[in-house]
N, CA, C and O atoms as CSV, one atom per row, in Angstrom:
chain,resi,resn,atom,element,x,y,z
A,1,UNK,N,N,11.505,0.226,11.509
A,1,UNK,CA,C,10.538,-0.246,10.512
A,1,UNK,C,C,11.221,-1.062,9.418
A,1,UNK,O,O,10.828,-1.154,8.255
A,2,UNK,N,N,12.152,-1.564,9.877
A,2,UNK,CA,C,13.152,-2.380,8.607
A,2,UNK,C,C,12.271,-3.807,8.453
A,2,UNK,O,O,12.643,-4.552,7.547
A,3,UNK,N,N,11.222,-4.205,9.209
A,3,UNK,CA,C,10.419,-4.868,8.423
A,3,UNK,C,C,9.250,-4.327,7.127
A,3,UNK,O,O,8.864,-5.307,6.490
A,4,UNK,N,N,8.828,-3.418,6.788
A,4,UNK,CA,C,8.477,-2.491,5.983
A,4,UNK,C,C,9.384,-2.761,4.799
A,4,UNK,O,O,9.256,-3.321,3.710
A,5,UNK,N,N,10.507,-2.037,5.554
A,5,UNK,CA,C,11.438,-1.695,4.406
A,5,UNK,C,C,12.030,-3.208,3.540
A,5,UNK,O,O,12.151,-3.377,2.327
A,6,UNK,N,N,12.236,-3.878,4.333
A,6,UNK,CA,C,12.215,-5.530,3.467
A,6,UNK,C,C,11.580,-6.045,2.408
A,6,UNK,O,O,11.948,-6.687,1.425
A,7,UNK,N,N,9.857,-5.364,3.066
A,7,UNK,CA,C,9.080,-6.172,2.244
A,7,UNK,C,C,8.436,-5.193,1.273
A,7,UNK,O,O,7.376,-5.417,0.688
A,8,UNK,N,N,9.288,-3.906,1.132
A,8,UNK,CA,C,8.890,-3.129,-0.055
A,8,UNK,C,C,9.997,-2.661,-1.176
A,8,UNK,O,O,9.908,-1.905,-2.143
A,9,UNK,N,N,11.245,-3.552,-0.547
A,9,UNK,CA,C,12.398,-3.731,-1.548
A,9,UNK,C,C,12.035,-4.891,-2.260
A,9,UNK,O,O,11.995,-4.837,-3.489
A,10,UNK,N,N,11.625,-6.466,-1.352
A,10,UNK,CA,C,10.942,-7.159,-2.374
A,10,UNK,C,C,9.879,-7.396,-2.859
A,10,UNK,O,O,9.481,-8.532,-3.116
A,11,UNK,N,N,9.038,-5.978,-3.128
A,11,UNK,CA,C,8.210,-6.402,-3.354
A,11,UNK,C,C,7.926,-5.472,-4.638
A,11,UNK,O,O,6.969,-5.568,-5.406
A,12,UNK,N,N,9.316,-4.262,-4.701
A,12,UNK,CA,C,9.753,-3.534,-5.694
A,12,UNK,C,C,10.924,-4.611,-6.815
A,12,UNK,O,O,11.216,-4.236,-7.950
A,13,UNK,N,N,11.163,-5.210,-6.540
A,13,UNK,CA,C,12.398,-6.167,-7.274
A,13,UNK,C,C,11.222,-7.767,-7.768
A,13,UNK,O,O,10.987,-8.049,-8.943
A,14,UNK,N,N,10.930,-8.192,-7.136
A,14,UNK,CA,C,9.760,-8.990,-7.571
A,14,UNK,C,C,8.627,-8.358,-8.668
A,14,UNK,O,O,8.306,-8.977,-9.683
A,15,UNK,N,N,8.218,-7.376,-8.402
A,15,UNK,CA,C,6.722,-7.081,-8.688
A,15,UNK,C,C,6.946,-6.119,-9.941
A,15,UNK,O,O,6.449,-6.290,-11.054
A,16,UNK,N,N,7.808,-5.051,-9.543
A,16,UNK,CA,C,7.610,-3.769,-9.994
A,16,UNK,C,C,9.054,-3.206,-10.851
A,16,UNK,O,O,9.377,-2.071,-11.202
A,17,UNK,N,N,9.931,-4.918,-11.047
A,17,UNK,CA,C,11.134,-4.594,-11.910
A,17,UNK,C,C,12.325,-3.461,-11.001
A,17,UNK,O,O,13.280,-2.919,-11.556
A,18,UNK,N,N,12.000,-3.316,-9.660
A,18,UNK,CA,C,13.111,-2.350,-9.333
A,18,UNK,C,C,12.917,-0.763,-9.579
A,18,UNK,O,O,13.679,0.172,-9.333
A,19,UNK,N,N,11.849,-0.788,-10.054
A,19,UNK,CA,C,12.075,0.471,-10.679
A,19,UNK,C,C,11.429,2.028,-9.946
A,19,UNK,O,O,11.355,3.179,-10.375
A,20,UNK,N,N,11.008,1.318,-8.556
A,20,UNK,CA,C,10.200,2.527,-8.310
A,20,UNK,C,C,11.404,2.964,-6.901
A,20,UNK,O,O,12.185,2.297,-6.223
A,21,UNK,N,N,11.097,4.129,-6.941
A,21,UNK,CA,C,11.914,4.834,-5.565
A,21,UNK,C,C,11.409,5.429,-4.635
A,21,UNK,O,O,10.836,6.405,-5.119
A,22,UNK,N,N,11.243,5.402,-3.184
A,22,UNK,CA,C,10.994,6.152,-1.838
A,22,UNK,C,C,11.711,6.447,-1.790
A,22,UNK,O,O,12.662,6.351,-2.565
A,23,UNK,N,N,11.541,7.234,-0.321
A,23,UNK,CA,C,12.145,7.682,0.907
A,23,UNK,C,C,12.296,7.240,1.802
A,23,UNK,O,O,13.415,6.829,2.111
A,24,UNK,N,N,11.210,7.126,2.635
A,24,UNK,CA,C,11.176,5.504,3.915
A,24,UNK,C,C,10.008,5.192,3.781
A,24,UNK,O,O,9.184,5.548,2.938
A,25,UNK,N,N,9.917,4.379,4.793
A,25,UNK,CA,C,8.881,3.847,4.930
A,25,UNK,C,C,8.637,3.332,6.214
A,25,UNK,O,O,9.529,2.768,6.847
A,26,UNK,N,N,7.321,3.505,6.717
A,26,UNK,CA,C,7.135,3.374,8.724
A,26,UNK,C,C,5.401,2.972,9.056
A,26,UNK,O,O,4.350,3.173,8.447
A,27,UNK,N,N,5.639,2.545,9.886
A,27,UNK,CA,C,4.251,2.550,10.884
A,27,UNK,C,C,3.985,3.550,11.443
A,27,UNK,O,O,4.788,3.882,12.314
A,28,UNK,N,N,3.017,4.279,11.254
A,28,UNK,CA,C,2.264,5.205,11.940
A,28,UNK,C,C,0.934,4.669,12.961
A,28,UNK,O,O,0.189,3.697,12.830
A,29,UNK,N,N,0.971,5.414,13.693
A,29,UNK,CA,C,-0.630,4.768,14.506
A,29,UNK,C,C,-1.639,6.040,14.664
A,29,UNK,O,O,-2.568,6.047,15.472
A,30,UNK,N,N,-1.248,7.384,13.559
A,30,UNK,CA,C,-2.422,8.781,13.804
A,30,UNK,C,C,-3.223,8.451,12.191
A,30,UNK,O,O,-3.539,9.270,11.328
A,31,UNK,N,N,-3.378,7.062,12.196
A,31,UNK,CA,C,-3.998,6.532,10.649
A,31,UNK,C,C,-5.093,6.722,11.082
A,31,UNK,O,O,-4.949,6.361,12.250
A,32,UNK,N,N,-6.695,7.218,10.918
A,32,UNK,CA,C,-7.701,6.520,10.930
A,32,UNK,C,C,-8.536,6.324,9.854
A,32,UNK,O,O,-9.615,5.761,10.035
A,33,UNK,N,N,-8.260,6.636,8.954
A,33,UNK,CA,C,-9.520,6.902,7.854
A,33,UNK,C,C,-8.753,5.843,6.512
A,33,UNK,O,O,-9.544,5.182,5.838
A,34,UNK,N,N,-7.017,5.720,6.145
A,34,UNK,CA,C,-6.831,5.464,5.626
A,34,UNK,C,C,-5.748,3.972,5.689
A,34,UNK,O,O,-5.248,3.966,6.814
A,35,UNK,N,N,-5.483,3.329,5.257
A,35,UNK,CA,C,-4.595,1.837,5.417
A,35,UNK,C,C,-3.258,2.439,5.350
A,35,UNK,O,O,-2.467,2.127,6.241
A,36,UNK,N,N,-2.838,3.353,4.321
A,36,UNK,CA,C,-1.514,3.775,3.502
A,36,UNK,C,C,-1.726,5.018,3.082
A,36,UNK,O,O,-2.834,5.491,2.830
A,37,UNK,N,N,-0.574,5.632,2.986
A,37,UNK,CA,C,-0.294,7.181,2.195
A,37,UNK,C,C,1.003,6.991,1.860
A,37,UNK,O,O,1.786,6.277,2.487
A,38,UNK,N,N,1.320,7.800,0.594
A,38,UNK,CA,C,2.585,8.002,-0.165
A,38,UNK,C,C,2.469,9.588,-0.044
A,38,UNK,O,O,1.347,10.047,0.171
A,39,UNK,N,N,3.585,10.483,-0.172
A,39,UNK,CA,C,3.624,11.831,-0.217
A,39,UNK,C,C,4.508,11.524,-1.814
A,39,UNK,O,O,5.294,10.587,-1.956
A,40,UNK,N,N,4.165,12.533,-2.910
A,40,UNK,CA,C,4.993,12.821,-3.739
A,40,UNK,C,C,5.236,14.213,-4.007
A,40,UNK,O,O,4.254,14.822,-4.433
A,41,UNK,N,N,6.067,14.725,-3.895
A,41,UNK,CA,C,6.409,16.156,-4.170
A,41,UNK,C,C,6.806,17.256,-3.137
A,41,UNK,O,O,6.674,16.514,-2.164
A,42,UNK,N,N,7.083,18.113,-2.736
A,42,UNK,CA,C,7.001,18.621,-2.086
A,42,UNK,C,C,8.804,18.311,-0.864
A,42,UNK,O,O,9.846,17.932,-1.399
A,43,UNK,N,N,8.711,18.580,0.643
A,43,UNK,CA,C,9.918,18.079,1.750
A,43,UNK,C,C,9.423,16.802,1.869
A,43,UNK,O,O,10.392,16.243,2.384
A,44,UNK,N,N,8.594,15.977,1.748
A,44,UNK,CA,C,8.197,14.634,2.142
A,44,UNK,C,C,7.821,13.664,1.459
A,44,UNK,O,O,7.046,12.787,1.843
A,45,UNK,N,N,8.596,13.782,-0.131
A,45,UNK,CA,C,8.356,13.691,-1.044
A,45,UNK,C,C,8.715,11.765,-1.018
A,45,UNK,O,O,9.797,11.220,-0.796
A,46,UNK,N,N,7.801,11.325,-1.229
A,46,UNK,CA,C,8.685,9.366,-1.408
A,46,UNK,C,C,8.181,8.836,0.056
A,46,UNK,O,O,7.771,7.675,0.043
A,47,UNK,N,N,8.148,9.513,1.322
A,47,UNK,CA,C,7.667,8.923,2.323
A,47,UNK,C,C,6.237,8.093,2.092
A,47,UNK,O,O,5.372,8.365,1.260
A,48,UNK,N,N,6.235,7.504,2.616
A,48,UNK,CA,C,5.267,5.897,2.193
A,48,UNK,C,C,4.679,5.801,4.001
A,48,UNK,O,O,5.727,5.562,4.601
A,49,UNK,N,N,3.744,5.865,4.867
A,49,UNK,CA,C,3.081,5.385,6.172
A,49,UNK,C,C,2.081,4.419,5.721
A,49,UNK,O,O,1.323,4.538,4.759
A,50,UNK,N,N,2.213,3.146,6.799
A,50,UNK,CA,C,1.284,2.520,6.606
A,50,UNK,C,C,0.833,2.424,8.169
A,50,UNK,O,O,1.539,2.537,9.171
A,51,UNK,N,N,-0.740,2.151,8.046
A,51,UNK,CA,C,-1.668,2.557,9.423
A,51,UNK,C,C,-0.904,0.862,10.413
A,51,UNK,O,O,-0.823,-0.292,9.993
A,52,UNK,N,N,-0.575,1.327,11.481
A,52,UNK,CA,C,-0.483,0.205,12.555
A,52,UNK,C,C,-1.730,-0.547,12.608
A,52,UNK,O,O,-1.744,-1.762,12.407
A,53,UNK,N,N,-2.980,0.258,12.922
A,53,UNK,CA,C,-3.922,-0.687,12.501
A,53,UNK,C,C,-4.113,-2.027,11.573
A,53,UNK,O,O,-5.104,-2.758,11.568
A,54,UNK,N,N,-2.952,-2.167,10.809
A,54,UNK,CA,C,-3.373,-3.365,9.895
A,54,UNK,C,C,-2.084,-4.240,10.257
A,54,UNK,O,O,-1.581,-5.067,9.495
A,55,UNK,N,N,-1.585,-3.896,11.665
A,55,UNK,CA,C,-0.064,-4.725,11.896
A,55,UNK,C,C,-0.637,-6.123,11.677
A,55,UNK,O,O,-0.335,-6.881,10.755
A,56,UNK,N,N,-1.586,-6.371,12.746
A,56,UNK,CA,C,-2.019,-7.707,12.251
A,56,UNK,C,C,-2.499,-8.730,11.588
A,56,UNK,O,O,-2.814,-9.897,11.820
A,57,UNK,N,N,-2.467,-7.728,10.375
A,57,UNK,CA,C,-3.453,-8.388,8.848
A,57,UNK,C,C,-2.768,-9.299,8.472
A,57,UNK,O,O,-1.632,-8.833,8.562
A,58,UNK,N,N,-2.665,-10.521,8.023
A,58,UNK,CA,C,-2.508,-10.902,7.204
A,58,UNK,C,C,-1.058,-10.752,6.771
A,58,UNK,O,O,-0.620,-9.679,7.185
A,59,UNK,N,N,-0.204,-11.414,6.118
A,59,UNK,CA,C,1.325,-10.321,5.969
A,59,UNK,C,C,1.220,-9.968,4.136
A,59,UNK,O,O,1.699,-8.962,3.612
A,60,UNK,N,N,0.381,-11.214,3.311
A,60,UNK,CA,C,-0.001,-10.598,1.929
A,60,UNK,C,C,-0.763,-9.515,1.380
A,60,UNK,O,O,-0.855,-9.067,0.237
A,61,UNK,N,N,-1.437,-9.116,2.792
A,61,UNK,CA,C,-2.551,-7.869,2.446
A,61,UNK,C,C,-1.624,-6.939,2.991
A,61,UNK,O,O,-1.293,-5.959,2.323
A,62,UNK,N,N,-1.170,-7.135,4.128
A,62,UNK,CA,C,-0.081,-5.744,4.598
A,62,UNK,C,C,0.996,-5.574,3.187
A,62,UNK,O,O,1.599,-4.556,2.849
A,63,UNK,N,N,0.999,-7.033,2.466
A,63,UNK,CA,C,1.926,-6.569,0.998
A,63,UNK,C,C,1.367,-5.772,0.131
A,63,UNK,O,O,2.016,-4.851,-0.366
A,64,UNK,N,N,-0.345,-6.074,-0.290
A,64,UNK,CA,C,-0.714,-5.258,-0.867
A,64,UNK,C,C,-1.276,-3.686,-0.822
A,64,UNK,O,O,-1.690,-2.858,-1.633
A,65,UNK,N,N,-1.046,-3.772,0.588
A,65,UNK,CA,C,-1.307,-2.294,1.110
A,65,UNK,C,C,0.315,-1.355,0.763
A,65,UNK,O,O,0.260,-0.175,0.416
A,66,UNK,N,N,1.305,-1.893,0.880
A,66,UNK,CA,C,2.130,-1.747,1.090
A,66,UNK,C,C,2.644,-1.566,-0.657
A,66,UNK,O,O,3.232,-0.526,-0.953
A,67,UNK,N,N,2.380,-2.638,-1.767
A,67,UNK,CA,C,2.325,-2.528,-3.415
A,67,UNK,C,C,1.307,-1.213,-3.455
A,67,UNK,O,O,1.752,-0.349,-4.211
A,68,UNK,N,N,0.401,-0.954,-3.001
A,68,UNK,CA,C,-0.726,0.186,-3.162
A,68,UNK,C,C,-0.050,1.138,-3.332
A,68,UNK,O,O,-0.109,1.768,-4.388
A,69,UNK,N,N,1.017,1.583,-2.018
A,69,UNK,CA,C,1.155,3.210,-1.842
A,69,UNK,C,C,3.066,3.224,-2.575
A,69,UNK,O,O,3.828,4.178,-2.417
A,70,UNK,N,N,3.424,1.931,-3.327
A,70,UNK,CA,C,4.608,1.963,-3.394
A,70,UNK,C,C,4.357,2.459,-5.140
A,70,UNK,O,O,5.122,3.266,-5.668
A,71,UNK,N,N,3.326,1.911,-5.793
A,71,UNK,CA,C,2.386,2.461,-7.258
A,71,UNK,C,C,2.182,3.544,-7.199
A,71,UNK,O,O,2.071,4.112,-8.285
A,72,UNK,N,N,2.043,4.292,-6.073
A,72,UNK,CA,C,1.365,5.770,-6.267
A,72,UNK,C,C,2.869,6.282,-6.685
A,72,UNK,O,O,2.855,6.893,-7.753
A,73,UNK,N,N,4.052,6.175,-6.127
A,73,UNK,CA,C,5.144,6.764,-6.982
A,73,UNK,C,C,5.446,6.905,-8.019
A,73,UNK,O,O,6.232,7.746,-8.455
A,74,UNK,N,N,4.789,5.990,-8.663
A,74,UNK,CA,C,4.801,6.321,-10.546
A,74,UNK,C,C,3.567,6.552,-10.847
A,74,UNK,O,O,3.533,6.658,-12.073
A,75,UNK,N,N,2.095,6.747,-10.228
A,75,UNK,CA,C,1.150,6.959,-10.934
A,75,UNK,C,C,0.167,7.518,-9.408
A,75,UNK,O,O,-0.414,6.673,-8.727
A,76,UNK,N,N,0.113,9.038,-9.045
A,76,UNK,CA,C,-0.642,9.093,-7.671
A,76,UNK,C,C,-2.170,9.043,-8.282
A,76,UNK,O,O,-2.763,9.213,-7.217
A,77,UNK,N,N,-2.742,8.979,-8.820
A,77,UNK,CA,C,-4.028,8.596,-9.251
A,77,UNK,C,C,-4.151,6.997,-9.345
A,77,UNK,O,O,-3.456,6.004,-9.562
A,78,UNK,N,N,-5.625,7.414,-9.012
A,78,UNK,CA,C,-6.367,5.534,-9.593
A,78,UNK,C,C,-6.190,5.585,-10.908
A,78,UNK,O,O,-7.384,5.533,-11.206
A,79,UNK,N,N,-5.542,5.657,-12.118
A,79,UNK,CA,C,-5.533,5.685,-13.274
A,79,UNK,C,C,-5.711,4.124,-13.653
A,79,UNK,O,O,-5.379,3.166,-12.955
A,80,UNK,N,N,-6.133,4.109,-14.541
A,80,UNK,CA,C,-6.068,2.343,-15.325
A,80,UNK,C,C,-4.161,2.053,-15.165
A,80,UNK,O,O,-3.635,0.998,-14.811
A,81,UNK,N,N,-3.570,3.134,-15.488
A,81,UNK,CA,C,-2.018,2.323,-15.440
A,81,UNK,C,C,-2.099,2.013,-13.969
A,81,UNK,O,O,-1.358,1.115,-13.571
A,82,UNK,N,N,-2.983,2.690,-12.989
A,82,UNK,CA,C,-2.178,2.538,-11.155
A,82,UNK,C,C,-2.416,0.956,-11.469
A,82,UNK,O,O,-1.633,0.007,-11.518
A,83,UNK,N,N,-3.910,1.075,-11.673
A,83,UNK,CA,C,-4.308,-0.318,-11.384
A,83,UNK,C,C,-3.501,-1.921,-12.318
A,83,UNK,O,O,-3.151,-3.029,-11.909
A,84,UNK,N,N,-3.495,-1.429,-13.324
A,84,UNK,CA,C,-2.458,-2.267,-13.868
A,84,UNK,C,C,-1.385,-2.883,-13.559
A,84,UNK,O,O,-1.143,-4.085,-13.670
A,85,UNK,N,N,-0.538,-1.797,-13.048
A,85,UNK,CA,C,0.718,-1.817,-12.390
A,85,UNK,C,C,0.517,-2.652,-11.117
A,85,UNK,O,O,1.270,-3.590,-10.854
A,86,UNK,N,N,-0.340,-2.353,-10.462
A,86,UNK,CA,C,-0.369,-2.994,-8.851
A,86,UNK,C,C,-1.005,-4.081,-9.299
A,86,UNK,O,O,-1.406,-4.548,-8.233
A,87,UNK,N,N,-1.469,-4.992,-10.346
A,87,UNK,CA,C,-2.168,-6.084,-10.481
A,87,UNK,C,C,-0.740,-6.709,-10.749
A,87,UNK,O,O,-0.844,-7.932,-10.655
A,88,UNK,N,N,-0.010,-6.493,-10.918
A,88,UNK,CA,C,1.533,-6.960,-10.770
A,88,UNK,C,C,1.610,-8.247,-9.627
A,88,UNK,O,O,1.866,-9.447,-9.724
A,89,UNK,N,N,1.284,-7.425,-8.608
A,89,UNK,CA,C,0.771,-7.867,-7.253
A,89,UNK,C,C,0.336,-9.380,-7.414
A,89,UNK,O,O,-0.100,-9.458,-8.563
A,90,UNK,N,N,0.266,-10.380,-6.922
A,90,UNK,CA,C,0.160,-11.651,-7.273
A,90,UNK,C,C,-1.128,-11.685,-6.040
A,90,UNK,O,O,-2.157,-12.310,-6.298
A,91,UNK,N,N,-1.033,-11.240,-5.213
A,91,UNK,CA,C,-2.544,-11.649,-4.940
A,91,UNK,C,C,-3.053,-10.356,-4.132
A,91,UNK,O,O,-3.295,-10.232,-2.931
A,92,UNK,N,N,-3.143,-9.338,-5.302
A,92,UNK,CA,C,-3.755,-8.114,-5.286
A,92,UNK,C,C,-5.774,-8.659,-5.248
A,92,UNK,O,O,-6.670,-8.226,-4.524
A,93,UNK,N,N,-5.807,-9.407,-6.022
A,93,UNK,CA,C,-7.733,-9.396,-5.632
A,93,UNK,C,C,-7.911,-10.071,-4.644
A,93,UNK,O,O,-8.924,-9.756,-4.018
A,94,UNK,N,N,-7.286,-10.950,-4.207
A,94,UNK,CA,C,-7.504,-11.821,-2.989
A,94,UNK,C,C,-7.299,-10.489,-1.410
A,94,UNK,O,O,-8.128,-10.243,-0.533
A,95,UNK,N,N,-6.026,-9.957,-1.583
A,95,UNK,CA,C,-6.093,-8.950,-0.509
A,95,UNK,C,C,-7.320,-7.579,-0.586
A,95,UNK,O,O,-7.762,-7.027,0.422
A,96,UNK,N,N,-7.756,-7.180,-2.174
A,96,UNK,CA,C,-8.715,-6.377,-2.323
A,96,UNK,C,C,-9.970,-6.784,-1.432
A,96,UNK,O,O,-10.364,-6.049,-0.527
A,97,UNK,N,N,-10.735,-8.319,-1.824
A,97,UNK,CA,C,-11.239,-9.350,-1.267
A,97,UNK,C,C,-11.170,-8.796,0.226
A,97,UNK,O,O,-12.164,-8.274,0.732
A,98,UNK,N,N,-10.391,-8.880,0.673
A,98,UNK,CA,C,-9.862,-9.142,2.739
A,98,UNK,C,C,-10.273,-8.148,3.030
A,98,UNK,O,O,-11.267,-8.096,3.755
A,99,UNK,N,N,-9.685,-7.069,2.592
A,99,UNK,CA,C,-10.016,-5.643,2.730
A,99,UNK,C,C,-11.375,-5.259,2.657
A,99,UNK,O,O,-11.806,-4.544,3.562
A,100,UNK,N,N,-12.189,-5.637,1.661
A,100,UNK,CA,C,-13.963,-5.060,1.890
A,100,UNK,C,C,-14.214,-6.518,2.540
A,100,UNK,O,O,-15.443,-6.451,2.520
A,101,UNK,N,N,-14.063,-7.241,2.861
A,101,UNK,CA,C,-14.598,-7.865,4.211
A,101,UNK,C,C,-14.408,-6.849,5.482
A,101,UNK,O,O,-15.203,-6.300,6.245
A,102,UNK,N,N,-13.283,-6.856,5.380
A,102,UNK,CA,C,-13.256,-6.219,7.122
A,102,UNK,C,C,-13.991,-4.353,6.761
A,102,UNK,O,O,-14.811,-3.763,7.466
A,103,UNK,N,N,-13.372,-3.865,5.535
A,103,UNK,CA,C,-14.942,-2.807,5.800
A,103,UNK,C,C,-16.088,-2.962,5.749
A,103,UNK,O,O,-16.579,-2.246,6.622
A,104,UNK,N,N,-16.982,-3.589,5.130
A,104,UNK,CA,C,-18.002,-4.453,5.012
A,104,UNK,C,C,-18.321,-4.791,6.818
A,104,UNK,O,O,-19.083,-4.196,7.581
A,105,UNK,N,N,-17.912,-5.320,6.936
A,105,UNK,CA,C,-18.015,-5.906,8.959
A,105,UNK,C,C,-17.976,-4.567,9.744
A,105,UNK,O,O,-18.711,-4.610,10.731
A,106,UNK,N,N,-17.359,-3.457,9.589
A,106,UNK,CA,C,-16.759,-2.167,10.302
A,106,UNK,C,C,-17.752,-1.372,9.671
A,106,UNK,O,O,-17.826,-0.197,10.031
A,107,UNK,N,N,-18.833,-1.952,8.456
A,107,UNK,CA,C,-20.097,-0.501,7.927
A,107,UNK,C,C,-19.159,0.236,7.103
A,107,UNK,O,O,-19.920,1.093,6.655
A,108,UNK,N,N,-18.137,0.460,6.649
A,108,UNK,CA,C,-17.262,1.697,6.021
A,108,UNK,C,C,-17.475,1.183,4.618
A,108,UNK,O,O,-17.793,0.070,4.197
A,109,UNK,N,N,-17.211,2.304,4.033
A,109,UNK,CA,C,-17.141,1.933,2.490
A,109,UNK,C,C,-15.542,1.239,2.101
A,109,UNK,O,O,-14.431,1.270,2.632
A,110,UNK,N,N,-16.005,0.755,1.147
A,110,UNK,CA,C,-14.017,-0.203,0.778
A,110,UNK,C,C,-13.745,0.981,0.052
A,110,UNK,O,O,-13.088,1.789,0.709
A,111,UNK,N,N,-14.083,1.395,-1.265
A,111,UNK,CA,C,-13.538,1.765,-1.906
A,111,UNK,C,C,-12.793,3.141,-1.262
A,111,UNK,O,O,-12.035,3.871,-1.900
A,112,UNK,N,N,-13.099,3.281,-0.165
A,112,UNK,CA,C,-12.240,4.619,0.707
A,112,UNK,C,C,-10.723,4.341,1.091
A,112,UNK,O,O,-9.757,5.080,1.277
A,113,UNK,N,N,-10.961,2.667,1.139
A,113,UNK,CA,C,-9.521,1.722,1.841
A,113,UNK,C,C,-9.090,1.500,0.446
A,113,UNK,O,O,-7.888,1.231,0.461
A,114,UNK,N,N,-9.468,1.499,-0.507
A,114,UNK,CA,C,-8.517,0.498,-1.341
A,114,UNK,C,C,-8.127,1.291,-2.166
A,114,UNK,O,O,-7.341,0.933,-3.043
């Protein structure tokens, strides 16, 4: 998954000043309900999965899926700071955008994905 891991070192050094820390980071394919998960706390603490399902998105929305669950390390709530922080993201509304299209088309609610 060292493509992952590439694009969430730069996208921690670009975006987010360096400052946030995992564990790894991988493709999973037992995703269905969600794009991304971060674990904080606990043996699995910093691990970051993002759903295979979105291998083929786009590679700026797989960034912002990818800025999504890399924010939850400093803030695991939707708090006004998550969202702040991930508006960092340079084209965080445009991928928000992509994202309730394709739930929108699939009947699902976005705000479950985003």
């Amino acid at each position: 998954d060292s493509d992952l891991e590439a694009m969430a070192r730069r996208l921690n050094r670009d975006c987010f000043g360096g400052e946030i820390k995992w564990h790894s980071i991988r493709w999973v394919g037992n995703m269905q309900q969600r794009l991304g998960s971060c674990t904080n706390g606990g043996p699995t603490d910093g691990d970051i999965r993002i759903s295979e399902q979105i291998r083929g998105w786009p590679e700026w929305v797989v960034a912002y899926v990818v800025a999504h669950e890399l924010v939850h390390r400093k803030f695991p709530n939707h708090s006004p700071e998550f969202w702040a922080a991930l508006g960092r993201y340079p084209h965080a509304e445009r991928a928000k955008g992509f994202i309730q299209g394709v739930a929108f088309q699939l009947g699902e609610d976005a705000e479950e994905w985003l």
